[in-house]
N, C-alpha and C positions, 0 to 999 in steps of 0.2 A: 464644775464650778468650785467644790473646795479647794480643787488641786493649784484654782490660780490664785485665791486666796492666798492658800500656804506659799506657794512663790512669791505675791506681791509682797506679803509680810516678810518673807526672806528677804529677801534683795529690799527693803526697807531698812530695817534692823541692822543690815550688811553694809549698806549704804551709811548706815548713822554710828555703828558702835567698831565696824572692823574698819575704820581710815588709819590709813600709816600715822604713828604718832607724830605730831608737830615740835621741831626743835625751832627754840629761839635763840638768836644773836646771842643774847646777855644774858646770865641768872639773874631774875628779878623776884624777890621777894615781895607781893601782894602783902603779908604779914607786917612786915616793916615800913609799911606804906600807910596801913590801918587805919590812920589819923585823920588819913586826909580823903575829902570828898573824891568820887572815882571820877568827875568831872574838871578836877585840876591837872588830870593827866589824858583823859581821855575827851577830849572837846568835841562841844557840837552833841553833848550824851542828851542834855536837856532843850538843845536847840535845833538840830537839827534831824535830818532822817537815819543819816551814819554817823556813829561816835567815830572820832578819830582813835588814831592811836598814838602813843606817846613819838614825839622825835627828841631828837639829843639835845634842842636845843631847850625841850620843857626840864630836861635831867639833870641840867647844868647848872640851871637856876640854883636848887640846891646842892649840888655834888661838885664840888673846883675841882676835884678827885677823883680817880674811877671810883667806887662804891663797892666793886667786886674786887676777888681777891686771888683769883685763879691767873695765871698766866695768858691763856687762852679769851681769858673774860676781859682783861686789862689789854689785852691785841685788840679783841672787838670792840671795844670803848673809845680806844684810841681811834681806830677806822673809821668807826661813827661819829667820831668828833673833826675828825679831818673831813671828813665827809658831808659831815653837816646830816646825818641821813640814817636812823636805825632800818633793819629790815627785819620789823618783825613779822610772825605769821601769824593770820586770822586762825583763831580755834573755831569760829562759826562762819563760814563762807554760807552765804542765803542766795536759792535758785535765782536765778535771773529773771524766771516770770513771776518771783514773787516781792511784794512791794511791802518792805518792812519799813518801820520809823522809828527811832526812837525818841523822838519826842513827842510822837503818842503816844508812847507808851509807858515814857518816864513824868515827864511834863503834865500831858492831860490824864492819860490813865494811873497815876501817880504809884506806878508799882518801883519799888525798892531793886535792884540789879540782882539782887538773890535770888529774885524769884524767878529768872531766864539764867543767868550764871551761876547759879550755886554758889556756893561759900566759896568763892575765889579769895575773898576778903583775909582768911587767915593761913593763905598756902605760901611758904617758905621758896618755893620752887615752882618755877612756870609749870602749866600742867601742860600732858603732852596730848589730850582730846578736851573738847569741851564738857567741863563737870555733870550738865544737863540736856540732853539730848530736843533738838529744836524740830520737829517734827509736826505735819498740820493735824498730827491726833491731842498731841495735850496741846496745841495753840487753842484749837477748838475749846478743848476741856477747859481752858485757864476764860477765855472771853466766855463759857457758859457758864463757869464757876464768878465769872464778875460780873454777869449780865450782860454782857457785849454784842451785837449781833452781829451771825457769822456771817453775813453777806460774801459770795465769794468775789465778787468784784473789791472789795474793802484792801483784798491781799493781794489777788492776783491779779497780774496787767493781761 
């Protein structure tokens, strides 16, 4: 019995902190961004069940410019804009039999993005995993730590 413990926890932990790092399209600086609610660029964060992610077409609004300054970064920007289309990559892909929201969890549970994202808020540079690891041991712990009941049907379909 502990032996499968020690493996489930392995292949857990393996699963959530050993993923190949994630490269994005663009450098984007979270930091320079700071000002602005993370719902000006990621839609749907208070309305619906998946925040979006930014397209070129939110970037442009403010930026007539590339923004970035690398040769490579001013390629992708351009491609994007011709394209009409960034491709970025999710830092938190969520199982398929599990049923996340977030605007339960922004909206009604009124929790702040920090407290699932970590201080994305003042990084200079895309990170390459997600700063906070999303696993049902601290979902548990966060909905016990708020009162929430852990109903498993609540999560999983």
């Amino acid at each position: 019995m502990w032996m499968l413990l020690v493996t489930a926890a392995t292949v857990v932990l393996g699963l959530t902190w050993l993923r190949p790092p994630v490269c994005q399209p663009l450098a984007f600086s979270h930091a320079q961004h700071e000002k602005m609610a993370c719902v000006m660029c990621h839609a749907g964060v208070e309305s619906r069940a998946r925040a979006g992610l930014p397209d070129i077409g939110t970037c442009v609004r403010c930026h007539a410019t590339p923004p970035v300054k690398s040769a490579a970064d001013i390629a992708a920007w351009n491609d994007a804009v011709q394209t009409r289309h960034i491709v970025w990559q999710r830092l938190r892909p969520v199982a398929d039999h599990v049923y996340f929201s977030h605007r339960r969890h922004v909206d009604i549970g009124e929790l702040q993005c920090a407290t699932c994202h970590g201080d994305i808020a003042t990084l200079t540079t895309p990170p390459p995993h997600a700063l906070k690891p999303i696993s049902m041991v601290n979902c548990l712990a966060c909905h016990e730590e708020q009162h929430v009941l852990n109903d498993c049907a609540r999560c999983h379909k």
